[in-house]
C-alpha angles and dihedrals in degrees: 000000000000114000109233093235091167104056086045081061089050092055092048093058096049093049094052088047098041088058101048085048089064096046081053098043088060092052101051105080123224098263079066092050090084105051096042091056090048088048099053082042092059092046099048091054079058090061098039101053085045087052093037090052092056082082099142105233116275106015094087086117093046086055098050090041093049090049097046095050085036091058090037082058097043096048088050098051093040097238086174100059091041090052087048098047093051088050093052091044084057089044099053081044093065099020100249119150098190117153094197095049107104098040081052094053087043098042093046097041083051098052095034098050111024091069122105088243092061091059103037093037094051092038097050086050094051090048097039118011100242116131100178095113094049085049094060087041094050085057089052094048091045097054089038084058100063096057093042089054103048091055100031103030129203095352088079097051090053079052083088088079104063089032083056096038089044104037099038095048089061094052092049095049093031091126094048097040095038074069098068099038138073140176090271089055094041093052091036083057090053108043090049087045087059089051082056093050085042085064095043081066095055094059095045083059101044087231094130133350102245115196090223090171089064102047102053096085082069079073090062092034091059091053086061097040097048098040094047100033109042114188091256088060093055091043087052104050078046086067101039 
């Protein structure tokens, strides 16, 4: 079994980040709170519309489906409160009281794994060997870290679970998952994943109040939807 090293790099570097974000963090006052999380707000709007606009042509209709039924599910299992309560129950674990701990894991694991470059990179590792793309990923994520950090605090640095648990078990089963994918469901993963980012921007800016928790089973949802209903089934049953 091939060991992820990759995504152990990319560990490394968020780490690393996470932790010079939170020196930083204690050195920004207050008065400078405001303008850095409309910066990183600004700038996430940036990503998301760059992720958003990787919609393969023609499966526009398969993304927004799979986000509203995604976010139906979400909202009927209570994703939010079992993501909560996992993230207290971490909390209690290393003695943190931060309010903003939990918004800061889900808001890093979601920039830093529903890209493209986390699923290419970790399945061409897995299948070759080669690591380069999640290298260049892992110096994205690093940097990322610093300014997440500094707004969100430690939530970001215990983002390196999910990252490992996520990005590692796609290297290991890239064989059996490459299967199942192809270039439409990777870039359908990704363009749904900059609608989430999208609405990580809206938060930062206090524009709206999205309900992230309970949208991300669309990113499983568009897998199925793209895979089983291909945009010439759908043409087809038009003209008929």
């Amino acid at each position: 079994m091939q060991l992820p090293k990759g995504t152990l790099i990319n560990v490394v570097t968020v780490t690393l980040g996470s932790l010079i974000g939170l020196t930083l963090k204690n050195l920004i006052s207050s008065s400078y709170e405001i303008i850095v999380f409309q910066a990183l707000g600004l700038g996430t709007i940036l990503i998301g519309i760059k992720m958003a606009l990787k919609c393969p042509e023609g499966y526009l209709l398969h993304i927004i489906f799979s986000l509203i039924l995604g976010g139906v599910l979400g909202e009927f299992i209570h994703l939010d409160q079992v993501i909560d309560s996992g993230t207290l129950a971490l909390k209690h674990i290393i003695s943190n009281e931060d309010a903003g701990f939990s918004e800061g894991l889900v808001t890093a694991f979601i920039l830093f794994c529903v890209g493209s470059m986390t699923f290419l990179g970790a399945l061409e590792e897995g299948m070759t060997g080669n690591n380069e793309l999640l290298l260049v990923k892992s110096t994205l994520d690093g940097f990322s870290s610093i300014f997440l950090s500094a707004t969100f605090g430690v939530g970001v640095l215990f983002s390196i679970i999910p990252l490992f648990i996520f990005q590692s078990s796609l290297t290991l089963g890239a064989r059996r998952i490459s299967k199942y994918l192809n270039d439409n469901i990777i870039q359908s993963i990704s363009s749904l994943g900059g609608l989430l980012i999208l609405g990580i921007s809206i938060n930062l800016l206090k524009i709206g109040n999205v309900h992230l928790e309970n949208l991300l089973p669309g990113l499983l949802l568009v897998v199925m939807v793209t895979k089983y209903f291909p945009i010439g089934i759908l043409l087809s049953s038009k003209r008929n």
